[in-house]
N, C-alpha and C positions, 0 to 999 in steps of 0.2 A: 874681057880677059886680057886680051891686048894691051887696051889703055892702061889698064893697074900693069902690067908688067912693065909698058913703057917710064910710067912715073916712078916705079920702084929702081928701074935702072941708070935712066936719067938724071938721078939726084945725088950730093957729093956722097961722099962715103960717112957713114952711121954709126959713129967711134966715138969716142973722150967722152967730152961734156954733154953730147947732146945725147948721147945715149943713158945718161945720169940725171938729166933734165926731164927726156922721156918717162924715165921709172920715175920719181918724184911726182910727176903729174898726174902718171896712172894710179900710183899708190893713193893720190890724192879722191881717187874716181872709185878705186874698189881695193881694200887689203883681201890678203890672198887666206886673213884668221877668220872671215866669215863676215865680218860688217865694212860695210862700205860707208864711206861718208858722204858722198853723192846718194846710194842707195837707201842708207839710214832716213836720208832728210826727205829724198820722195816717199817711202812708204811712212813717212812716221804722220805726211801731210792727211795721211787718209785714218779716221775711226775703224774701228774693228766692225762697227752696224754697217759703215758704207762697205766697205770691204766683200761683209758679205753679201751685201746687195748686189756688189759688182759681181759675182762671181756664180751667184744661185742658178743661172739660167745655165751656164754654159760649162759650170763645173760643179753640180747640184753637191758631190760626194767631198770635194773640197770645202765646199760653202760649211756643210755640215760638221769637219772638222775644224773650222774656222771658229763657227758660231759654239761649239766644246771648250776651243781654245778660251775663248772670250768669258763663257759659263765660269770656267775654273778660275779665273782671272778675277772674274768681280767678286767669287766668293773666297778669296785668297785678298781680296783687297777688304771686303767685308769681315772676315775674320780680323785682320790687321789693325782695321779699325775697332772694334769692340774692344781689343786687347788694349790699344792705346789709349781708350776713355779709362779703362781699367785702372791702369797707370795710371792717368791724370787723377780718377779721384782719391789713389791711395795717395799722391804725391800733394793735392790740394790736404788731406787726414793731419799728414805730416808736418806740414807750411804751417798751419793751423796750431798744431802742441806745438811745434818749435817757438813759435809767438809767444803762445801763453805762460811760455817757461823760460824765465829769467837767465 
């Protein structure tokens, strides 16, 4: 406690630039709207399966809303996708009479 009190007092004073320098950098490590860019890029490095693999043993009730999260995900992603083949083949229907008609 000492040592950090000696380094916090010992050093110039914490004004102008470098206190604008500071925020800039932090901003850069975590915004204060909920995503971080630091934070984003660690978690985004791990799948939702590892995830809850990390987490099953030592936080089983979290794991299990993980593995929910992920549930609703793929079928939100699977929905998504059916809908877009949808699309494609009404838009392939379309390409098709558009050709044949002068």
């Amino acid at each position: 406690m000492d040592a950090t009190a000696e380094i916090f007092t010992s050093t110039p004073a914490f004004v102008g630039k470098k206190v604008d320098n500071l925020a800039n950098a932090m901003s850069k490590i975590y915004r204060s709207d909920g995503g971080g860019t630091l934070t984003a890029k660690v978690l985004s490095a791990f799948r939702l399966q590892d995830f809850i693999k990390m987490t099953a043993k030592k936080f089983p009730a979290f794991s299990e809303k993980v593995r929910a999260l992920q549930d609703i995900i793929m079928k939100r992603q699977g929905a998504r996708d059916k809908k877009l083949e949808e699309v494609k083949k009404v838009y392939r229907k379309l390409e098709k009479n558009a050709e044949s008609v002068p």
